[in-house]
Structure formats: structure tokens, C-alpha cells
PyMOL commands that place a pseudoatom at each C-alpha (Angstrom):
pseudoatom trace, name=CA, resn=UNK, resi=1, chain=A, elem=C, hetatm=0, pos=[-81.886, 65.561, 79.516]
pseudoatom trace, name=CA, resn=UNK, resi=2, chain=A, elem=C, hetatm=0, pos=[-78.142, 66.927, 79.008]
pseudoatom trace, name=CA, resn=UNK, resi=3, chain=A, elem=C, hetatm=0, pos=[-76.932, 68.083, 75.906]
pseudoatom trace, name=CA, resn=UNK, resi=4, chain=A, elem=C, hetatm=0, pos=[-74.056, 68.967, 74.348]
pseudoatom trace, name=CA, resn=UNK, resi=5, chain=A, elem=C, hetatm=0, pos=[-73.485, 71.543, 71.873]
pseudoatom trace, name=CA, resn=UNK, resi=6, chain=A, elem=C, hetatm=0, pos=[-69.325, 71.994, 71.415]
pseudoatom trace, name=CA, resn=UNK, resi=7, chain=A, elem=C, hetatm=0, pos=[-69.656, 69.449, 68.017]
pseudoatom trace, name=CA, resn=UNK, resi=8, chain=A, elem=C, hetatm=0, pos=[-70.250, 71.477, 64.841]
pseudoatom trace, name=CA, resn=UNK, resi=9, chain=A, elem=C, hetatm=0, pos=[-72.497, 69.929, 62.209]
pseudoatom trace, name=CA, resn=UNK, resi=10, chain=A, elem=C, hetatm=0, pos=[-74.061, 71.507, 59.190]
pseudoatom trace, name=CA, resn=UNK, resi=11, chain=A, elem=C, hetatm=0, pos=[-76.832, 72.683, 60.638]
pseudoatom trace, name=CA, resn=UNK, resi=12, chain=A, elem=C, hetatm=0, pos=[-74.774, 74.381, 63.109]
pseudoatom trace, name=CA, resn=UNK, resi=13, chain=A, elem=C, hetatm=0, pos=[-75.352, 71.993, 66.491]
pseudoatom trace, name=CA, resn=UNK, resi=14, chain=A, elem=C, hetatm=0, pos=[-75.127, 68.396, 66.870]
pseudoatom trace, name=CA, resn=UNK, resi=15, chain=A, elem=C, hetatm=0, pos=[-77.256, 67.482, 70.354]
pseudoatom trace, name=CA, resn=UNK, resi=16, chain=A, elem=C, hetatm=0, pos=[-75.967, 64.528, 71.959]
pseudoatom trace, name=CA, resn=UNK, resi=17, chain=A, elem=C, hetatm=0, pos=[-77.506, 62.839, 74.900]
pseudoatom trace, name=CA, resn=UNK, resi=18, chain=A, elem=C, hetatm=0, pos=[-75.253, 62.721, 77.449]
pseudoatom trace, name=CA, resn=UNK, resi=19, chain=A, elem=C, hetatm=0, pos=[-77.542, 61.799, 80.449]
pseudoatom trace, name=CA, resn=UNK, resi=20, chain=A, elem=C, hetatm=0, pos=[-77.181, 58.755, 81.653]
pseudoatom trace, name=CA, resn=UNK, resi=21, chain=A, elem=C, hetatm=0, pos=[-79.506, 55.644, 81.107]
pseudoatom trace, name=CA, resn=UNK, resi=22, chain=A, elem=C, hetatm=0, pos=[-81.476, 56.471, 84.239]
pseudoatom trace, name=CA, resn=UNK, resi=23, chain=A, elem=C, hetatm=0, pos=[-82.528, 59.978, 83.325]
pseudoatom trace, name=CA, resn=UNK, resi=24, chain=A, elem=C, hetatm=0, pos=[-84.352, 58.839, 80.218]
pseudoatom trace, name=CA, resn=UNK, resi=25, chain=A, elem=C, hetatm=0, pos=[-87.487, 57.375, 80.641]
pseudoatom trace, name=CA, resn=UNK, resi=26, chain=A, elem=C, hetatm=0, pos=[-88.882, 53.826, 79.158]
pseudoatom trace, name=CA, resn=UNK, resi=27, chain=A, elem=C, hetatm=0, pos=[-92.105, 52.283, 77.396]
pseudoatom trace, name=CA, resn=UNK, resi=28, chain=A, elem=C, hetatm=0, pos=[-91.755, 48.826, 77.951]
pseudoatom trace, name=CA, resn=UNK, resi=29, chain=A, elem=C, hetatm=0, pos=[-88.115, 47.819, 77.148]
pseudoatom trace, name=CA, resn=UNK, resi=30, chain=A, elem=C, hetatm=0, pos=[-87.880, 51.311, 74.544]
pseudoatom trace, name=CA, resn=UNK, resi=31, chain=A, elem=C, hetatm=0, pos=[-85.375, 54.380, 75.845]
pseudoatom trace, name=CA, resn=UNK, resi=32, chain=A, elem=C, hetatm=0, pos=[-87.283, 57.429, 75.299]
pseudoatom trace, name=CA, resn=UNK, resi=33, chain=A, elem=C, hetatm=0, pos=[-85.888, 60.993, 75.106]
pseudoatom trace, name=CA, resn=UNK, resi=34, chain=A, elem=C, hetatm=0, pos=[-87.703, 64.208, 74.978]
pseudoatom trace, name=CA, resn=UNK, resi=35, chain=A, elem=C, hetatm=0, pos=[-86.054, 65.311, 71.901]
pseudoatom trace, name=CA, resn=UNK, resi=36, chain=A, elem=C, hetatm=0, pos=[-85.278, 62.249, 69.951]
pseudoatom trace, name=CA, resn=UNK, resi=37, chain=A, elem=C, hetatm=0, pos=[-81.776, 62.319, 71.086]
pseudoatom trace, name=CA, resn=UNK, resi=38, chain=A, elem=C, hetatm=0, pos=[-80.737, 58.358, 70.904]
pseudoatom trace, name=CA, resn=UNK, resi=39, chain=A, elem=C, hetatm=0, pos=[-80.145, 57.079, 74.424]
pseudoatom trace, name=CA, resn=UNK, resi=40, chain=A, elem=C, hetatm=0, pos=[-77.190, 55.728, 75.915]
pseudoatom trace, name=CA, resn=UNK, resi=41, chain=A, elem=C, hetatm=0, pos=[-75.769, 52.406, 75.211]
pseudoatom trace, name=CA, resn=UNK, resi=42, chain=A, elem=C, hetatm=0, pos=[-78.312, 50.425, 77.722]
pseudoatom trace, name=CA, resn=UNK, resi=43, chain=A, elem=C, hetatm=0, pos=[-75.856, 47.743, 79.491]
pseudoatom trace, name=CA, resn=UNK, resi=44, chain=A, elem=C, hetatm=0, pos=[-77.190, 45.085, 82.484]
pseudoatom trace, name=CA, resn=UNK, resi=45, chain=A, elem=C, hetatm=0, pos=[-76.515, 46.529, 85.990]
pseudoatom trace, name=CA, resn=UNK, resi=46, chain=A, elem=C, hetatm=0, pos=[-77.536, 44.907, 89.153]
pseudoatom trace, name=CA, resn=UNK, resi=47, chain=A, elem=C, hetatm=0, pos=[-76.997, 47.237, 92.236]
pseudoatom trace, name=CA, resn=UNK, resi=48, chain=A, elem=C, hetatm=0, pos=[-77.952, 47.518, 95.882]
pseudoatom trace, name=CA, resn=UNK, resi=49, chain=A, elem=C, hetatm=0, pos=[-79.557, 50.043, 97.696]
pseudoatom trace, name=CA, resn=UNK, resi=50, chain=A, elem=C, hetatm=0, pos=[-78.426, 50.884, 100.774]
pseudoatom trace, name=CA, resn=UNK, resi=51, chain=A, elem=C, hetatm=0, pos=[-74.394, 49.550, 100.060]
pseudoatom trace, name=CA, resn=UNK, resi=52, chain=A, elem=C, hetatm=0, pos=[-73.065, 49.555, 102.788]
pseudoatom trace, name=CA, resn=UNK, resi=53, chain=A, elem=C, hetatm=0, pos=[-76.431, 48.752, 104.761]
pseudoatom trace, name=CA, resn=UNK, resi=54, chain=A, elem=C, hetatm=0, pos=[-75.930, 50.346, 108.368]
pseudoatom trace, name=CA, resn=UNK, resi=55, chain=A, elem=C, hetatm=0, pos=[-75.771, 48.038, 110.802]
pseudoatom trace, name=CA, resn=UNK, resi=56, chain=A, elem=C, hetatm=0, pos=[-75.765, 48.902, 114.890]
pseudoatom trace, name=CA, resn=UNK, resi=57, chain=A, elem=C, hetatm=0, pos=[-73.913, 46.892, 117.742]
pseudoatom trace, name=CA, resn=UNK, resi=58, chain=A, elem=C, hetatm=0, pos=[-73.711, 43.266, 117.594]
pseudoatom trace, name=CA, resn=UNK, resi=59, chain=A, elem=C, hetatm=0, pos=[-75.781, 43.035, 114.459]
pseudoatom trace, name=CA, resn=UNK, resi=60, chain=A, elem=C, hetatm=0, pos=[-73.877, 41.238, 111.625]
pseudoatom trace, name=CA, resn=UNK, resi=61, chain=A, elem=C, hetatm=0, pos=[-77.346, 41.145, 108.885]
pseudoatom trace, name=CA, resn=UNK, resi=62, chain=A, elem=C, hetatm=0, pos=[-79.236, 44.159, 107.316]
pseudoatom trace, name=CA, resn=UNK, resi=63, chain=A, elem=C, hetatm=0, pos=[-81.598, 44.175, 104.152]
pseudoatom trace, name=CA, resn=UNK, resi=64, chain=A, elem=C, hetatm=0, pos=[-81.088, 46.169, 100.746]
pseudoatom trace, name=CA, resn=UNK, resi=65, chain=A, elem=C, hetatm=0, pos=[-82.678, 46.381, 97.733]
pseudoatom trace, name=CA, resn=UNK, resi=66, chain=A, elem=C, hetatm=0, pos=[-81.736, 44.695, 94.740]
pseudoatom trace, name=CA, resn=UNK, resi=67, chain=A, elem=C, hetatm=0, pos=[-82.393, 46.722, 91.312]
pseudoatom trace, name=CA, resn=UNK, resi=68, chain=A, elem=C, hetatm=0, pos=[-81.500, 45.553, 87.763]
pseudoatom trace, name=CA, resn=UNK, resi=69, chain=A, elem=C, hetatm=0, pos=[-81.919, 45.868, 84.367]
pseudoatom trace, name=CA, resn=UNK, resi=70, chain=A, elem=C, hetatm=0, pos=[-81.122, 43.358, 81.644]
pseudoatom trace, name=CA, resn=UNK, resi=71, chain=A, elem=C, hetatm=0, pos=[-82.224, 45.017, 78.309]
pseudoatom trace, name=CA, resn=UNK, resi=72, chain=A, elem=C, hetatm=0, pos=[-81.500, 42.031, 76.278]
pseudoatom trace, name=CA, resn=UNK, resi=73, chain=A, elem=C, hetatm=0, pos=[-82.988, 39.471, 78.189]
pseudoatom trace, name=CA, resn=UNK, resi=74, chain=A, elem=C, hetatm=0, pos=[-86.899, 38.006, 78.772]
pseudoatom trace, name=CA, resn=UNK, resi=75, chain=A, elem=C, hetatm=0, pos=[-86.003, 36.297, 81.751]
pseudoatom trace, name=CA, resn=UNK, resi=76, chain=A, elem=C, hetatm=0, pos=[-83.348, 36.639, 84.823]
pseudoatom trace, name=CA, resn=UNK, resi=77, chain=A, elem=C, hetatm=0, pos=[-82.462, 35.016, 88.188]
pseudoatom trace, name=CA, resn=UNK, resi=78, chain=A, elem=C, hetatm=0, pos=[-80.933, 36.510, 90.733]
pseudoatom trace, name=CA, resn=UNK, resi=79, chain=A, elem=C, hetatm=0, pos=[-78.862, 34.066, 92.691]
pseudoatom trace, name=CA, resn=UNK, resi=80, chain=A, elem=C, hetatm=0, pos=[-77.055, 34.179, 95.944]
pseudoatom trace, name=CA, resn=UNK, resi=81, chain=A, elem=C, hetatm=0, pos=[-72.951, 33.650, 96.435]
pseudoatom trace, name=CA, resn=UNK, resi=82, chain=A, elem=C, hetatm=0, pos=[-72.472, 31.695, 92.623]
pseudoatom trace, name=CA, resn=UNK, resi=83, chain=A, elem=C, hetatm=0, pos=[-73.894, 31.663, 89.600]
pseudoatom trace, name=CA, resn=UNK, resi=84, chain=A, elem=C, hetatm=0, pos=[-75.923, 28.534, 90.308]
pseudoatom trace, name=CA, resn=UNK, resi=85, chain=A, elem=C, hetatm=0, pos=[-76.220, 29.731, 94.291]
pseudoatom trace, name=CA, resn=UNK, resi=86, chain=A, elem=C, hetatm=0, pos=[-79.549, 29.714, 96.466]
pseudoatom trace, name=CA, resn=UNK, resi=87, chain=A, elem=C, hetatm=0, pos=[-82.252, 31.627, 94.058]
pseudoatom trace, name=CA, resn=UNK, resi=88, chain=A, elem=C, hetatm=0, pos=[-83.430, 34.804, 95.054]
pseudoatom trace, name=CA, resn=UNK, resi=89, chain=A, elem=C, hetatm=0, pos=[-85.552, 35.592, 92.311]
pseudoatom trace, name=CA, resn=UNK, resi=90, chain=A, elem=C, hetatm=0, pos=[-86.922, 35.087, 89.040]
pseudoatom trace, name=CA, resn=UNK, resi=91, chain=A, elem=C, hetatm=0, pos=[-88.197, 37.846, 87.366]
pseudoatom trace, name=CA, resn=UNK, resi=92, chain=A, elem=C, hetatm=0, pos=[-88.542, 39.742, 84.130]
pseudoatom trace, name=CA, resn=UNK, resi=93, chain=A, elem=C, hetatm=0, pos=[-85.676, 42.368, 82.921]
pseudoatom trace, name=CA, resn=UNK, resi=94, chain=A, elem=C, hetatm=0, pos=[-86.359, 45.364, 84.922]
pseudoatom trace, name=CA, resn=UNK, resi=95, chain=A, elem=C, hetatm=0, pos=[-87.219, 45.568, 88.424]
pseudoatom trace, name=CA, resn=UNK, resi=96, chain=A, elem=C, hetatm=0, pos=[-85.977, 45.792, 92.177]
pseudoatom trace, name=CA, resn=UNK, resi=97, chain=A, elem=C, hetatm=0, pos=[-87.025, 44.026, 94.998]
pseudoatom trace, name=CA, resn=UNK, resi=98, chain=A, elem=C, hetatm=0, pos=[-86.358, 44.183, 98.835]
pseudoatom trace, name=CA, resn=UNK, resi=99, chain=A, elem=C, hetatm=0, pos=[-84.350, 41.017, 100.650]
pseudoatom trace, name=CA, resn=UNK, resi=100, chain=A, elem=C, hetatm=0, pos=[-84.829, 39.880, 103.789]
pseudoatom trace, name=CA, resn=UNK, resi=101, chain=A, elem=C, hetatm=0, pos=[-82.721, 41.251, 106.795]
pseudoatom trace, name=CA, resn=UNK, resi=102, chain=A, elem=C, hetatm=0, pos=[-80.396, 38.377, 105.623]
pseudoatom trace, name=CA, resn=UNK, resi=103, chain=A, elem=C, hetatm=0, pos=[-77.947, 40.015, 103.784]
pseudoatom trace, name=CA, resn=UNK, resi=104, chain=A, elem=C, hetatm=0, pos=[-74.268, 39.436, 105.352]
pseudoatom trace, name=CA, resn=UNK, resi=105, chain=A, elem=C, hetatm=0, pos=[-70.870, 41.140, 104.519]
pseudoatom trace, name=CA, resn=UNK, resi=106, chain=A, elem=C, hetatm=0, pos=[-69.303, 40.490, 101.813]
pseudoatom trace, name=CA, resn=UNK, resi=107, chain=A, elem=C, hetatm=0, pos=[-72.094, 38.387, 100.268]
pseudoatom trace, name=CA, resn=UNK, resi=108, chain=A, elem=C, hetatm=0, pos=[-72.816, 38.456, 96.429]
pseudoatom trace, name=CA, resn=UNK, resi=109, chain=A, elem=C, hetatm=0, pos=[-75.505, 38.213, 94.469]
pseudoatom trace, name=CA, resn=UNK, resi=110, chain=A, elem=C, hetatm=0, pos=[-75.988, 37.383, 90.559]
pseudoatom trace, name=CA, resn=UNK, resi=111, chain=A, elem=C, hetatm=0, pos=[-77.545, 38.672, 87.875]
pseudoatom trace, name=CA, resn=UNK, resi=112, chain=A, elem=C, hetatm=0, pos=[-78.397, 35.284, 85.370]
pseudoatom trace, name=CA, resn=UNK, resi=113, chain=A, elem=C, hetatm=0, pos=[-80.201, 35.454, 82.065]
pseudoatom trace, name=CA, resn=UNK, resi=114, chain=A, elem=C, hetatm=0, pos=[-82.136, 32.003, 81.709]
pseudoatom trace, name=CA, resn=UNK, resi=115, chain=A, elem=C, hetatm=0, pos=[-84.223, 33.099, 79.155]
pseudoatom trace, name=CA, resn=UNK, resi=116, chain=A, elem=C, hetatm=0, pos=[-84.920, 30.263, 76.800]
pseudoatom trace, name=CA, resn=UNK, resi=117, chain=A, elem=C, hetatm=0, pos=[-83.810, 27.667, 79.585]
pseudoatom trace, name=CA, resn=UNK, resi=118, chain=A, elem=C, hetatm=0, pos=[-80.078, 29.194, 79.493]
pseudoatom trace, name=CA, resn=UNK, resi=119, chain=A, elem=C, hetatm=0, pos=[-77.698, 27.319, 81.980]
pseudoatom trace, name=CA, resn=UNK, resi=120, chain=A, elem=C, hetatm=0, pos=[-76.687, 28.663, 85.360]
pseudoatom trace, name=CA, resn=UNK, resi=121, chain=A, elem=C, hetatm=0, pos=[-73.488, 29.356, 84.499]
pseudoatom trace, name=CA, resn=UNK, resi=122, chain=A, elem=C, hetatm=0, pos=[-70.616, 32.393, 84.711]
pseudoatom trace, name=CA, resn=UNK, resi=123, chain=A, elem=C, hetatm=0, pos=[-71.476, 33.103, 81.069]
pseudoatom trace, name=CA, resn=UNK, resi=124, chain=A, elem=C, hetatm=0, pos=[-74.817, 34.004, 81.376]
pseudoatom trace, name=CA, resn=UNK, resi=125, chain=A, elem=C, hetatm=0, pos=[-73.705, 36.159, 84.516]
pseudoatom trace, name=CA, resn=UNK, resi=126, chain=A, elem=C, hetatm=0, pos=[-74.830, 39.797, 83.209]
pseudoatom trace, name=CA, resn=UNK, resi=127, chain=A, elem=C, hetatm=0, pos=[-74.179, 41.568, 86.637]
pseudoatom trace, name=CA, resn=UNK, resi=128, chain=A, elem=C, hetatm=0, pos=[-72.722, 41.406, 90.330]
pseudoatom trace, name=CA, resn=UNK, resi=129, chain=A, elem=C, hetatm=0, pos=[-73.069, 43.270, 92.845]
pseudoatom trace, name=CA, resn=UNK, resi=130, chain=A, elem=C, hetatm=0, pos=[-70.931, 42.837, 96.486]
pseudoatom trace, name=CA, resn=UNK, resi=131, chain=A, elem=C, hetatm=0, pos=[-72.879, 43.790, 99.398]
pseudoatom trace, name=CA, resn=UNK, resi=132, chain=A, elem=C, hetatm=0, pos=[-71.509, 45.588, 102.615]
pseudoatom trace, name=CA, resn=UNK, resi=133, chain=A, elem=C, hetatm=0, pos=[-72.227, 46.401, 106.345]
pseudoatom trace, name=CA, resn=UNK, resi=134, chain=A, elem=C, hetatm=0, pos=[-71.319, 49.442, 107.881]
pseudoatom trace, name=CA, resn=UNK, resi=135, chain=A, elem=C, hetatm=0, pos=[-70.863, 50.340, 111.570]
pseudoatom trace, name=CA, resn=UNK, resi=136, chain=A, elem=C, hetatm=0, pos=[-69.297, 47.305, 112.675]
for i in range(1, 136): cmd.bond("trace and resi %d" % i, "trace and resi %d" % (i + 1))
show_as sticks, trace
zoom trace
């Protein structure tokens, strides 16, 4: 946990969290702090872990992970190159999950909320994330 102490309040220090979402720990879909600070705005993220992947000689696939969050959502799909592209997974709000070494440059992947039967469509697109290679 960071804090700040540079804004005055009556009782002499206001403590502000200022680490970010991924410093704070969680029970169930609640941010917890160690001293009651409130936790940062929680926003949907998709990322990808290695990006760029490495890739060697003639190799033009690699895998990454795929991690997410969608506070506000029961249910997501992640889907491949659109919003209503090849499904990856379906999954609850928080998680991460290995591809296949399928991943190509360039390609895109989509965070959808279809909780409640939403439509695949750009406006239940919470996150994207672009995918790399490196080392070709």
C-alpha cells in the first residue's frame, strides 16, 4: 500500500491510496486495503503476458497469456479479431488463461460482457488488447 500524506485535513493527514488496483488484494469481487483506504477506481483491463511474445527464426506464432478483469460484469467472452470473432473463452470476471502457440502478429483479442445474454457487439467491448511478436 502507498500513501500519501501532502493533503491537510483536520486531523492533521488525509491517507490516500495511491497503489494501483493490482496491489490491493480481493475477496470475491470486494477491493480490500490494509488500512481501509478506498481502492482505486476498478476499470476492465484485458492484457497479455508476454507482449511482444519472442519468437526465433522462421517462426511467425507464439502463445501468451490472456488476464482480465471485468468488475461489473457476471459473465465475459473473450473473442478473437472482432467483437463477434472465433471464441476463446467464456469465463467469469477475473481470471487469465494460457492460448495456444497460435497467437500471430498483430492479432486482437476482445474482452465481451454477455452477462444476461448481452449481444456480441462493440458496445459491450470492455477491453482490447493487440498482440505482438518479437525477433522477427
Amino acid at each position: 500500500m502507498q500513501v500519501a500524506v501532502d493533503h491537510a485535513s483536520p486531523s492533521g493527514v488525509d491517507i490516500r491510496n495511491l497503489s494501483g488496483s493490482d496491489t490491493n488484494s480481493f475477496q470475491g469481487n470486494t477491493c480490500l486495503t490494509s488500512i481501509n483506504a478506498p481502492c482505486p477506481a476498478l476499470k476492465p483491463f484485458l492484457t497479455a503476458s508476454p507482449n511482444p511474445i519472442p519468437v526465433t527464426g522462421s517462426v511467425l506464432q507464439g502463445a501468451t497469456t490472456l488476464s482480465w478483469s471485468a468488475p461489473d460484469a457476471q459473465t465475459i467472452e473473450i473473442r478473437v479479431g472482432a467483437p463477434d470473432g472465433m471464441l476463446f473463452t467464456i469465463m467469469g470476471s477475473r481470471g487469465s488463461l494460457v492460448t495456444g502457440p497460435w497467437v500471430s502478429e498483430g492479432m486482437i483479442f476482445y474482452l465481451q460482457d454477455v452477462t444476461g445474454g448481452k449481444p456480441l457487439t462493440a458496445d459491450n467491448t470492455l477491453a482490447t488488447v493487440v498482440v505482438h511478436l518479437q525477433g522477427r
